[in-house]
Each structure stands twice: as C-alpha cells, then as structure tokens.
C-alpha positions, 0 to 999 in steps of 0.5 A, a space after each residue: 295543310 298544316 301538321 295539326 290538320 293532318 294530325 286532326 283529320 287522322 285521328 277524325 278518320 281513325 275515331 270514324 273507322 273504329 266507332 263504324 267498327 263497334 256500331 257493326 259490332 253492337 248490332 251483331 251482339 245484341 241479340 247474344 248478350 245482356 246490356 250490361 255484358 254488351 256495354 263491358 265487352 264493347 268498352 273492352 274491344 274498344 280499350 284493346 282496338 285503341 291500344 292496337 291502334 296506337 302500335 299498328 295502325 288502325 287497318 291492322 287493329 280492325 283486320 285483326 279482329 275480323 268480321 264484326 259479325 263472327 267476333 260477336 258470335 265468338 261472344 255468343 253464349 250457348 242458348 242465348 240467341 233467342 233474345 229478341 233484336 230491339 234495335 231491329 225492331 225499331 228499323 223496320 218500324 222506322 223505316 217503313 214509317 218513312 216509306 208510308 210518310 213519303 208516299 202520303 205525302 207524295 200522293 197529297 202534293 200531286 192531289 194538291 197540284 191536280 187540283 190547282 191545275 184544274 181551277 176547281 176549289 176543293 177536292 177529296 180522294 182516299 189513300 190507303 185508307 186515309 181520307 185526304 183533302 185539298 183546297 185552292 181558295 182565293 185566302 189560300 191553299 190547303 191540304 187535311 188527312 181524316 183517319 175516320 175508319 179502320 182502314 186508315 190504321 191498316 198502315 199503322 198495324 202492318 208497320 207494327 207487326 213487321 217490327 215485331 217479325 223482325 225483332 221477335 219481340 214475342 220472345 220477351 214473352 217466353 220464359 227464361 231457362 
C-alpha cells in the first residue's frame, strides 16, 4: 500500500466515524428541536468535530463529546420533547413493511412450490387475509394476490398505527404553548 492509500483509507475511516457519530446525534435531537436549529446545531458539531479532529484525533474529538444521546439532550430546550419522531415513524412503518413483504412472499414461494410438487394445475390459499393464487401450466407458471375484503388491509392499518405509536404523530395535532 502506497502513502496515498493509507492516507485515503484514513480519511474514508475518520468521515464514517464522524457522519455514524451525527446520524446518531440527529436521531436523539430530532424530537427536541426544530429543523432549522437541527441543521445549524449538526453544522456546528460537525465544524468543531473537524477541528477537533485535525489536532487530536478523531477517538478524542468524539470521546469528548460524549454519548450522542446525552449531547442532544444538553441541546434539549425545556417543554420541547413533545414533538413528534418522524424519522421513528418511518422505521417502524418501513420495517414492519419489509417484515410483511417477507412472510407474503415466503408463504407464496412455498404455496407455489406445493403446488408444483403435486402436478395439480392451480391452487388458492388465504394469508392474512389476502387471497393468493398460484398456477403451474404447460405455457408457464404463476402467482396473484387479490385484496377483495377488508381484511386484507388488516396489515396495512396495524403497519399505520404502529408508526403512529411510535413516532406520536398525534402530537402535531396538539397546540403549541
């Protein structure tokens, strides 16, 4: 490895470290502050974390600033912690998303597989409420989803409602004092 290598990879490893350190940061802030003070107080930490940095090192910068958690809450103003977690909100919506995707279309590729291993042409089976068919015909093979009832948006309104526990979104709802 060449110097310029060396020198790339540290400053690769010292931008990850930092950028991981105020990802951290903005999620523990974002409930406590506006936007705008968010953005200003992250370009502030990351100005002083880059000048720290340069003179210390990178593990003195950040291990002098502490836990992500407790900084932001050092930002925290009095009265402000009811806002609500958007970013919350999406990971839990996101994430239970993913966790429904997977399990539909781990039920339908063994639906599917059952079926081929049988030698019947088609087949229809329910998953949560959603209706899923497969077929294994000589011009191909197949699978479809029908949400005809309300059932079959059960998943949907439990992905909904478990964002909005988790962010409090009814918080935008209540009035500013």
């Amino acid at each position: 490895m060449n110097a310029q290598t060396t020198e790339a990879r540290s400053t690769f490893a010292v931008w990850r470290r930092r950028e991981s350190y105020l990802f951290r940061f903005d999620l523990a802030l974002e409930e406590s502050v506006t936007t705008r003070e968010r953005r200003s107080i992250l370009r502030e930490i990351r100005d002083n974390i880059e000048v720290d940095a340069a003179a210390r090192g990178i593990d003195a910068a950040l291990e002098s600033l502490g836990s992500p958690r407790a900084l932001a809450r050092s930002f925290a103003e009095d009265g402000r912690g009811n806002r609500p977690s958007w970013v919350r909100a999406i990971y839990w919506f996101t994430g239970l998303l993913l966790l429904w995707w997977t399990l539909a279309f781990t039920f339908t590729a063994g639906l599917l597989s059952a079926l081929m291993d049988s030698g019947a042409e088609s087949t229809e089976s329910y998953f949560l409420g959603l209706l899923v068919s497969a077929f294994n015909r000589d011009s191909g093979i197949g699978i479809g989803w029908e949400a005809s009832s309300f059932s079959a948006y059960i998943p949907l309104i439990i992905m909904v409602i478990a964002a909005v526990i988790a962010g409090r979104l009814w918080r935008v709802l209540t009035r500013r004092r």
